[in-house]
C-alpha positions as CSV (number, residue, x, y, z in Angstrom):
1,X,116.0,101.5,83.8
2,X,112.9,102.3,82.2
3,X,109.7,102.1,84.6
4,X,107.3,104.0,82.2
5,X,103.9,102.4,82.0
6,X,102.0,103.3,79.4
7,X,99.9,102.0,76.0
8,X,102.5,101.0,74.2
9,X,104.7,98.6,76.7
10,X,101.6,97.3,77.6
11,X,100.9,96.2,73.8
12,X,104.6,95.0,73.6
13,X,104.7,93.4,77.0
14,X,101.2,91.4,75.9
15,X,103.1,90.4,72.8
16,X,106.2,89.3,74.2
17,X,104.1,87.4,77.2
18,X,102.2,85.0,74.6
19,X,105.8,83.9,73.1
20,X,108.2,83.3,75.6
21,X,108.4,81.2,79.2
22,X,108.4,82.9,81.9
23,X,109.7,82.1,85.7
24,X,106.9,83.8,87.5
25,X,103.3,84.7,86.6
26,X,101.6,87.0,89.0
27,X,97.9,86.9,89.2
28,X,96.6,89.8,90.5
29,X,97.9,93.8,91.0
30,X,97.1,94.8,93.8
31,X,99.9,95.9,96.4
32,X,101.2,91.8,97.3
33,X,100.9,91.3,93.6
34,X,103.1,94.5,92.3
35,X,105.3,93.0,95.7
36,X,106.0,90.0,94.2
37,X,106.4,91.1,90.9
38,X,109.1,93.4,91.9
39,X,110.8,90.9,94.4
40,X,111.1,88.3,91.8
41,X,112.2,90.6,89.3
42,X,114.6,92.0,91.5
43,X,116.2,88.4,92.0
44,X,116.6,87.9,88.2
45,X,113.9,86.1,87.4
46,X,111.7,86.8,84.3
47,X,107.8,88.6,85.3
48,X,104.7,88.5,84.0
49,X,101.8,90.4,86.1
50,X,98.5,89.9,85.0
51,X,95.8,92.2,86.6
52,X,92.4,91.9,85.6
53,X,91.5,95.5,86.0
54,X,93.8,97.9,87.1
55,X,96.8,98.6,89.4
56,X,95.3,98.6,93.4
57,X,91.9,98.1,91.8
58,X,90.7,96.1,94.4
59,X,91.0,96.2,98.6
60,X,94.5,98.2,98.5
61,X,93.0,101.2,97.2
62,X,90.3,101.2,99.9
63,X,92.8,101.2,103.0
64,X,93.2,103.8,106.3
65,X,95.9,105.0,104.0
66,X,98.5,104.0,107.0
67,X,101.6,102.3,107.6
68,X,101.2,101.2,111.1
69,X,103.0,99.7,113.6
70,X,100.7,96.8,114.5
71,X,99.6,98.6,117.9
72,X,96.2,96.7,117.8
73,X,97.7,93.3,117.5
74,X,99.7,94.0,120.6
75,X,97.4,94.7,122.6
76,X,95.4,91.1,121.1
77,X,98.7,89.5,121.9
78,X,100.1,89.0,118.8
79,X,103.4,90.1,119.5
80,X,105.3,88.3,116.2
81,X,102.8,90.3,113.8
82,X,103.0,93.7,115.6
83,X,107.1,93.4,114.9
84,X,106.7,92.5,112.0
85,X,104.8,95.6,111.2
86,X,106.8,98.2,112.9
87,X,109.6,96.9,111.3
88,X,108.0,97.1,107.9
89,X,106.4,100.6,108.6
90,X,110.2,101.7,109.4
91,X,111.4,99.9,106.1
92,X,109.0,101.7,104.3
93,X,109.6,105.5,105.8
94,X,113.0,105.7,105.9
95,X,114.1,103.7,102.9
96,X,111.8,102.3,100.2
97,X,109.2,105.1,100.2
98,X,110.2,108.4,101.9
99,X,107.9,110.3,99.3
100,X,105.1,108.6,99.8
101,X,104.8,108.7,103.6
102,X,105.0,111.0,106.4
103,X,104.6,111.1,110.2
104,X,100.9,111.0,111.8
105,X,100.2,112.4,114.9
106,X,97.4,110.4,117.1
107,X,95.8,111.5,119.8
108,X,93.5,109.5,122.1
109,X,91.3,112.2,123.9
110,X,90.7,111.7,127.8
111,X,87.1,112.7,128.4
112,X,85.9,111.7,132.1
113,X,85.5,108.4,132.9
114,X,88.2,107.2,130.6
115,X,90.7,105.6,131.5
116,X,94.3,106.2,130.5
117,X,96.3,103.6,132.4
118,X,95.9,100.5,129.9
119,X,96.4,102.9,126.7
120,X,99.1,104.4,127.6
121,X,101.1,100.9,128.5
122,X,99.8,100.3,124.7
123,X,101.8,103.5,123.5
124,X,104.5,102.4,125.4
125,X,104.9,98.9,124.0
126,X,104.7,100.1,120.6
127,X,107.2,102.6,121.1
128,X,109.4,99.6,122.3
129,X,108.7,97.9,119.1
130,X,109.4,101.2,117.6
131,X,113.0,101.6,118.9
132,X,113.7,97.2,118.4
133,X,113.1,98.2,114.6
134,X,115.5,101.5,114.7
135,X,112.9,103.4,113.4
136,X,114.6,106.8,114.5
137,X,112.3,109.0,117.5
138,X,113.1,112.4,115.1
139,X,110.5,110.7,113.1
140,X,108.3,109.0,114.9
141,X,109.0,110.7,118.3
142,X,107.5,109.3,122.0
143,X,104.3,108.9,122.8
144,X,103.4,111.2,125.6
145,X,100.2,112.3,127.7
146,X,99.1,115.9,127.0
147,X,96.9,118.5,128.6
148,X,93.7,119.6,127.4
149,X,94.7,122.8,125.7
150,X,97.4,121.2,123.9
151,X,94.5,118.6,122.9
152,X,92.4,121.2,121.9
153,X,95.0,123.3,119.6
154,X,95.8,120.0,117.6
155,X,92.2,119.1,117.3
156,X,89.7,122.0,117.6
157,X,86.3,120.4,117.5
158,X,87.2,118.1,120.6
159,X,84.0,118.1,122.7
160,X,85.2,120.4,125.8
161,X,83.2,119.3,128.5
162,X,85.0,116.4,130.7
163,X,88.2,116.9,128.3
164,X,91.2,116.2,131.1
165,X,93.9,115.8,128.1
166,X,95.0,113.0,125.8
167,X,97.4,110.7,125.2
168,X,99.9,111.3,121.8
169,X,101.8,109.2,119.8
170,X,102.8,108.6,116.2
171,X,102.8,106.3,113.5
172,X,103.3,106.1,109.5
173,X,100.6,107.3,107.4
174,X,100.4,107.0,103.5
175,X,99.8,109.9,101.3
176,X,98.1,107.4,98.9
177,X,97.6,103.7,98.8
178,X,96.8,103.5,95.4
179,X,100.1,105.8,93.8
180,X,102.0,103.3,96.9
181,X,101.0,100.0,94.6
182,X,101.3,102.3,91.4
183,X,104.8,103.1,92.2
184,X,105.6,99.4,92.9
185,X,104.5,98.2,89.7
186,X,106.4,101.0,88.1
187,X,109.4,100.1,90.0
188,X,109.1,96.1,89.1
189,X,108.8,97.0,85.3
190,X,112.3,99.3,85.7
191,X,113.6,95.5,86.6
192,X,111.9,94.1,83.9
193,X,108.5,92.8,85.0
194,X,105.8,92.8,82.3
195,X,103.1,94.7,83.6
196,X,99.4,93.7,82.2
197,X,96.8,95.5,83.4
198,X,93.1,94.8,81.7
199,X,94.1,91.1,81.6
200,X,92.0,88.2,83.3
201,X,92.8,85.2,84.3
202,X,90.4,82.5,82.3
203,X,91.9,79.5,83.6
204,X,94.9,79.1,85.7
205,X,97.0,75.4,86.2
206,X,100.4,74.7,87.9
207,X,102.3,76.1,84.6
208,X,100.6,78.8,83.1
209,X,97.7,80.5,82.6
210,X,95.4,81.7,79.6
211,X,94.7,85.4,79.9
212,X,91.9,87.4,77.9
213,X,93.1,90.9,77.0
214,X,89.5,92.5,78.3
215,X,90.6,95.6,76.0
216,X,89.7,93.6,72.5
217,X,88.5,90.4,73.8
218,X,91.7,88.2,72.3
219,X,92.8,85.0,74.7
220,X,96.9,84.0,74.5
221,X,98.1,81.5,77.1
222,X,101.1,82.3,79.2
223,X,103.9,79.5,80.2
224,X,105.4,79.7,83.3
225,X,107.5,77.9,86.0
226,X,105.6,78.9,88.8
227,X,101.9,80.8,89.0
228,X,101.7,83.2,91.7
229,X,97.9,83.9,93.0
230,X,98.0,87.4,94.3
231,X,94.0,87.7,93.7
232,X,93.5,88.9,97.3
233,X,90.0,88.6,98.2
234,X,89.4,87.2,94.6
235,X,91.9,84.4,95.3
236,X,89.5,81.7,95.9
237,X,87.8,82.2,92.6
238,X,91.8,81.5,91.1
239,X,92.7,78.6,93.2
240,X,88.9,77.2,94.4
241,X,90.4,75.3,97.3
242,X,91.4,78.4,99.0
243,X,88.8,79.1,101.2
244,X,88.2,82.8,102.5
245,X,85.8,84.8,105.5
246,X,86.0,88.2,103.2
247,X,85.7,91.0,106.0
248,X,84.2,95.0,105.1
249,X,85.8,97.8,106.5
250,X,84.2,100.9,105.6
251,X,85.2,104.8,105.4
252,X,83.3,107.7,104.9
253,X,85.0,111.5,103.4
254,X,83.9,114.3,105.4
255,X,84.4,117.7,104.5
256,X,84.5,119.2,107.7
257,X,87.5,122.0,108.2
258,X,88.1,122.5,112.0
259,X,86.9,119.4,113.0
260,X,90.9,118.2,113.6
261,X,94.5,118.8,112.8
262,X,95.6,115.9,113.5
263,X,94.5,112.3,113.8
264,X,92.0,111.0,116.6
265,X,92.0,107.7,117.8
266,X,87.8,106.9,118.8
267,X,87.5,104.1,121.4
268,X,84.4,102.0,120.0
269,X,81.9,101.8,123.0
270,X,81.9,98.3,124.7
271,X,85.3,97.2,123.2
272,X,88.9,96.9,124.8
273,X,91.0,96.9,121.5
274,X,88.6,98.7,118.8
275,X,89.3,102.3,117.5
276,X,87.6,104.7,115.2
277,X,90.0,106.7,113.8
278,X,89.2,110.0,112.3
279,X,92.1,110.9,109.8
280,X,93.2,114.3,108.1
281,X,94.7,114.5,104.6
282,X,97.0,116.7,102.8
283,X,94.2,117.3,100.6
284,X,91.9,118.7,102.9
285,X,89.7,116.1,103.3
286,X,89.0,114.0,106.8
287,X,88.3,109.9,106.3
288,X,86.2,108.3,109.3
289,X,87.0,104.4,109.6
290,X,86.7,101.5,109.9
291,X,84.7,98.8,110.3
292,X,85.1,94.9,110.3
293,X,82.0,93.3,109.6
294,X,81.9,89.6,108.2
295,X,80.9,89.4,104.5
296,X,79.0,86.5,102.6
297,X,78.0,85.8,99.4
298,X,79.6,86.9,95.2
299,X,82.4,89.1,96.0
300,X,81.3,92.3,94.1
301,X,84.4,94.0,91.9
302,X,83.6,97.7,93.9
303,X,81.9,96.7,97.2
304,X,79.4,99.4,98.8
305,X,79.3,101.5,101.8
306,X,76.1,100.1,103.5
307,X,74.2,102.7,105.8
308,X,74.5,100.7,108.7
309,X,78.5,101.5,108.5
310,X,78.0,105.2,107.9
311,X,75.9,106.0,111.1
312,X,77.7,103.8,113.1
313,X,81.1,104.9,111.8
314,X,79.2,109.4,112.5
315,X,77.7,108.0,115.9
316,X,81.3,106.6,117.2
317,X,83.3,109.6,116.1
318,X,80.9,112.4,117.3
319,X,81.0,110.7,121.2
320,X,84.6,112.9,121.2
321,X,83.3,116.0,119.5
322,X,81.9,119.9,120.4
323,X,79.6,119.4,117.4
324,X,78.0,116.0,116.2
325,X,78.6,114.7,112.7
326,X,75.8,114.7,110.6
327,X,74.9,113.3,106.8
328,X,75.6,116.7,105.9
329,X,79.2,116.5,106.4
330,X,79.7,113.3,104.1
331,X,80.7,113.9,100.5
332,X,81.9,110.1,100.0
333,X,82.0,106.8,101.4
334,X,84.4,103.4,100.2
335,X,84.1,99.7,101.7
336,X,87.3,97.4,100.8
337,X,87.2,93.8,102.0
338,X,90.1,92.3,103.6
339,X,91.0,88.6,102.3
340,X,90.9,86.7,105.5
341,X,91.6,82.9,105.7
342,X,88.8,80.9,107.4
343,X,88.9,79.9,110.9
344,X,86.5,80.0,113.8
345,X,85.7,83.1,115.8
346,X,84.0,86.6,114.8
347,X,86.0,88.4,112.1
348,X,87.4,91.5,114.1
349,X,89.7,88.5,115.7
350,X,90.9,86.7,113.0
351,X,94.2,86.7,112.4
352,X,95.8,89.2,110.2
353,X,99.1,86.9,109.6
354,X,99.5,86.1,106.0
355,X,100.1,82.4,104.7
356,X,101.6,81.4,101.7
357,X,99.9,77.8,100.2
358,X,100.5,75.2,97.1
359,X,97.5,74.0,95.4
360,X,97.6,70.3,94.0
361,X,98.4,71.5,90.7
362,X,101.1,73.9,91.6
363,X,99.7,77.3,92.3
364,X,101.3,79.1,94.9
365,X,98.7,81.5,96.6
366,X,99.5,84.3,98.9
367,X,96.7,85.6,100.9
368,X,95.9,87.3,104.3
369,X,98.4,89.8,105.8
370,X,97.8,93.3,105.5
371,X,99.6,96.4,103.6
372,X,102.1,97.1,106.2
373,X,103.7,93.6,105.3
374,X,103.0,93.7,101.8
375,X,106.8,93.5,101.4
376,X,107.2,90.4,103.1
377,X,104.5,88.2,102.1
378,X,106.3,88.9,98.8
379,X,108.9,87.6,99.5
380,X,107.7,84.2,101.5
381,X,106.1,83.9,98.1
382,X,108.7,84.0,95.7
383,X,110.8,81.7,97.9
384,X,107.9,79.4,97.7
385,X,108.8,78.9,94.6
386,X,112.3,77.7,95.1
387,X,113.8,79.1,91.5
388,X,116.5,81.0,93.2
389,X,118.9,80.8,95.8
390,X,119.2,84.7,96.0
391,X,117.4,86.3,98.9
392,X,115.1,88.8,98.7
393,X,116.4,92.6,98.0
394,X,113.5,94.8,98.6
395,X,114.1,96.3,101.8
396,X,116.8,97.8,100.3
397,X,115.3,99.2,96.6
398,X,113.7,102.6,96.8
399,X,110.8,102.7,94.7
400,X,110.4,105.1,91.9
401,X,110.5,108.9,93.1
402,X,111.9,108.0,96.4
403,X,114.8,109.8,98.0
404,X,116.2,110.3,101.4
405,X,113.3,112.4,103.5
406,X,115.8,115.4,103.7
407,X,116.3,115.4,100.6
408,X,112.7,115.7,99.5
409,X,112.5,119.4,100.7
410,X,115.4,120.3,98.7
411,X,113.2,119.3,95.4
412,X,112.4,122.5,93.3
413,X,109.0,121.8,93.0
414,X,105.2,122.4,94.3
415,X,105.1,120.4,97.9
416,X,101.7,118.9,96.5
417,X,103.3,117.4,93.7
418,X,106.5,116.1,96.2
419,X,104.5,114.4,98.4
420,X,102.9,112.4,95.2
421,X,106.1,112.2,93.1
422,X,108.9,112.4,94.7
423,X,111.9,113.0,93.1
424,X,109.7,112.7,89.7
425,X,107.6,116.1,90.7
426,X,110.2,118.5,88.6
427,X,109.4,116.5,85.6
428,X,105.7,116.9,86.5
429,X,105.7,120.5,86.8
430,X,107.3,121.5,84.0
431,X,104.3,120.0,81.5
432,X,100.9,121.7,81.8
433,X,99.8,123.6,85.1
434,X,96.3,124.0,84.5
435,X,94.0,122.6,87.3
436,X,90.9,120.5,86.6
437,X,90.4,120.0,90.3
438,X,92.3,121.1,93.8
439,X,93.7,118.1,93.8
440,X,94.4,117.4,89.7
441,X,96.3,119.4,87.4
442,X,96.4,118.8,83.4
443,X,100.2,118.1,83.9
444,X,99.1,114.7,86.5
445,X,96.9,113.1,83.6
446,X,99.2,113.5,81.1
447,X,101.6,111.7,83.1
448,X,99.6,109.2,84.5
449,X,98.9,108.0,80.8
450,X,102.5,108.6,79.9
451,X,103.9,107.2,82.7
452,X,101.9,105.8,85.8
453,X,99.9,103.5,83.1
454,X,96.2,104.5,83.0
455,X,94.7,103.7,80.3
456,X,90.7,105.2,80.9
457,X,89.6,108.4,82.8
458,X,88.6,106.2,85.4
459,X,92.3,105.2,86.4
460,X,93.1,108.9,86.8
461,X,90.6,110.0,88.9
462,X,90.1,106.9,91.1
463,X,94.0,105.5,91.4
464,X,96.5,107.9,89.8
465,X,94.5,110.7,92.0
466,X,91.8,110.2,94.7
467,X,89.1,113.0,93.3
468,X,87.2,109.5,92.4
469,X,85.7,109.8,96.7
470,X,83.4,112.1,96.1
471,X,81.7,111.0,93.2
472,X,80.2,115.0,92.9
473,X,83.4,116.8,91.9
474,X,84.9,112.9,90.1
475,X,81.2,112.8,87.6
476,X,82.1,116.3,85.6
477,X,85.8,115.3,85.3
478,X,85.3,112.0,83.0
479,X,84.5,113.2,79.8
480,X,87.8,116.0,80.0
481,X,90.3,113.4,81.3
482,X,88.3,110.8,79.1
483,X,89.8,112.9,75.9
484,X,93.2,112.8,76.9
485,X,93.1,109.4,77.3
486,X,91.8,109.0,73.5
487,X,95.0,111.6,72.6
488,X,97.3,108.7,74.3
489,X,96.0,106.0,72.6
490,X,96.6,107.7,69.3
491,X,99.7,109.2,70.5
492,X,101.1,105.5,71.0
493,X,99.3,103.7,68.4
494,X,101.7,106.1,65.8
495,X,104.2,105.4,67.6
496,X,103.9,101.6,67.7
């Protein structure tokens, strides 16, 4: 099973895309597009993926970075979705993508005059939900109220005046959205799925589509049974009568040691089921999020954090902390929009269910949802298109580097490269160990152009790794990953 991605498959994929017919074309790589693409592929049928960028380009590389349980749709009611997300969140832990998750602790901090009653039935519920999906409790354990020195040892910087405990609980967090969509592309090409990343989508009917390879400017037209719109918030401009109310949720990167240990959960002031949540990362960093503000107008291909976001997103996070944040302690800030269908109310209370439509000339569009059910919107898709009677198999396929999550300690390897790779980080570490950054090692371009399929400095530093955040230590970087990019290219056009 080969699930290299690299120059040259991407050349002979293009090729073999313009001759043959395919079953399913995929529009669109972001995580619901590599989720279909490796769903369908997985039932037999034939793949082409056309993204017109990269892998996770758009909105999935601009998440919390969690695997949640759906807590927040509980508590708006929305018992079917919240299920469906703890049971995806335990899909994804304990079988499709041990590697690339681990355990988050949460803790909602009990200053006075807060009450615990409500938020604590919350916890409760979604431990319910937790136990219904047999996610085990040695991984997610109980939620359970703590006092205020146990508060204060997981999270330092908790403002001590009034603190009378918190409450604790757990859910899934992702060690990187971006590698997550990455390693679901890599894993649908291992089935056979043609992978085709810097390839728009000029016109797109019932039957096929004709691409533009944005590389050298050349047009081929793809046929295909069934077209599959996974554009995300783009989808509209694929299938027109799809109509959208795009929402921004913004982050900002702190670098502020001390602050926390673990994750806080922020109630936003004035609102029964709104968090801010402030959230550690193996790498050292801390990302403050999020907001859901309605968005109008062109949807931009890299939206911005407005100021508006970062002050309130500083204002709501300090209301739990010894020391406020400041402007000082922001080294980055991202804004993804989430592709919610239209309907009436504000945006915070649309619905986050996904729905899978036919357009009059044939296209099948998947849109709404949210990462934790990436997996099943796939697969509502691909049965939309009624070319197979086999049922969907993902649940059950680990994606590439994945192995049981006791078996990941047992991998000779650094733990920095483990939690990225997998199973995959002894190969890693035996190329080149020199660092260009804490977080980016010689050896992790060299694979992502070998293997991961970046094809520009850009795809290394803002989706094979996450330096691209903070735009100060990403800026001196380009040119030096930017040359062993050119070595790949003429690495692989000998080879071709």
């Amino acid at each position: 099973m080969n699930t290299s991605l690299n120059a040259s498959r991407r050349a002979a994929d293009m090729a073999a895309a313009a001759q043959d017919v395919v079953d399913v074309l995929v529009i669109g790589g972001g995580v619901t597009g590599a989720g279909v693409a490796l769903d369908a592929a997985s039932r037999g049928l034939s793949v082409v993926l056309a993204e017109a960028h990269d892998l996770a380009f758009g909105t999935s590389r601009w998440s919390s970075k969690l695997i949640h349980g759906g807590l927040r749709y509980l508590a708006n009611g929305d018992v079917g979705i919240a299920y469906e997300s703890a049971v995806e969140r335990g899909i994804v832990m304990t079988r499709t993508a041990p590697h690339l998750t681990r355990p988050l602790p949460q803790l909602i901090p009990l200053h006075e005059g807060v009450s615990s009653a409500l938020a604590m039935t919350g916890l409760h519920a979604g431990d319910l939900l937790r136990r219904i999906a047999r996610t085990p409790s040695n991984l997610l354990p109980r939620p359970r109220r703590i006092p205020a020195a146990e508060a204060l040892a997981l999270a330092p910087g908790l403002k001590r005046e009034g603190l009378r405990g918190g409450l604790l609980s757990y859910d899934g967090q992702l060690i990187d959205d971006a590698r997550f969509v990455v390693a679901l592309a890599r894993t649908a090409a291992g089935y056979g799925a043609r992978i085709l990343t810097r390839t728009k989508a000029v016109s797109v009917e019932g039957d096929g589509a004709r691409l533009r390879d944005t590389l050298t400017g050349s047009e081929f037209d793809v046929r295909a049974r069934k077209v599959i719109n996974a554009a995300g918030v783009w989808a509209g401009q694929v299938v027109p009568s799809v109509r959208l109310r795009p929402s921004r949720g913004t982050h900002i990167v702190l670098s502020s040691p001390g602050i926390t240990g673990t994750s806080l959960t922020v109630p936003i002031p004035g609102s029964r089921n709104r968090f801010v949540l402030v959230l550690p990362q193996l790498d050292g960093r801390i990302y403050v999020g999020l907001t859901d503000e309605p968005v109008d107008g062109e949807i931009p291909d890299v939206p911005q954090a407005p100021e508006s976001d970062v002050d309130f997103l500083l204002s709501v996070a300090s209301s739990v902390l010894e020391r406020p944040l400041t402007r000082a302690d922001v080294q980055g800030a991202y804004a993804g929009l989430r592709p919610l269908l239209d309907a009436e109310g504000a945006s915070a209370d649309l619905s986050r269910r996904h729905a899978v439509l036919t357009a009059p000339n044939g296209v099948i569009t998947v849109v709404g949802g949210k990462f934790t059910t990436y997996r099943r919107m796939a697969a509502d898709a691909v049965d939309a298109t009624e070319l197979t009677t086999v049922s969907a198999r993902t649940k059950d396929i680990p994606l590439v580097g994945a192995t049981a999550r006791e078996r990941l300690t047992r991998i000779d390897a650094p733990a920095r490269l483990i939690a990225k790779y997998g199973t995959e980080a002894v190969q890693v570490a035996k190329l080149d160990p020199a660092r260009l950054h804490t977080d980016l090692t010689v050896a992790e371009v060299i694979w992502a152009f070998e293997h991961e399929g970046a094809l520009d400095a850009e795809d290394v530093l803002h989706r094979r790794s996450r330096v691209g955040l903070i735009p100060a230590e990403a800026n001196p970087l380009v040119d030096i990953v930017g040359e062993y990019a050119g070595t790949n290219r003429r690495n692989h056009s000998r080879g071709s």
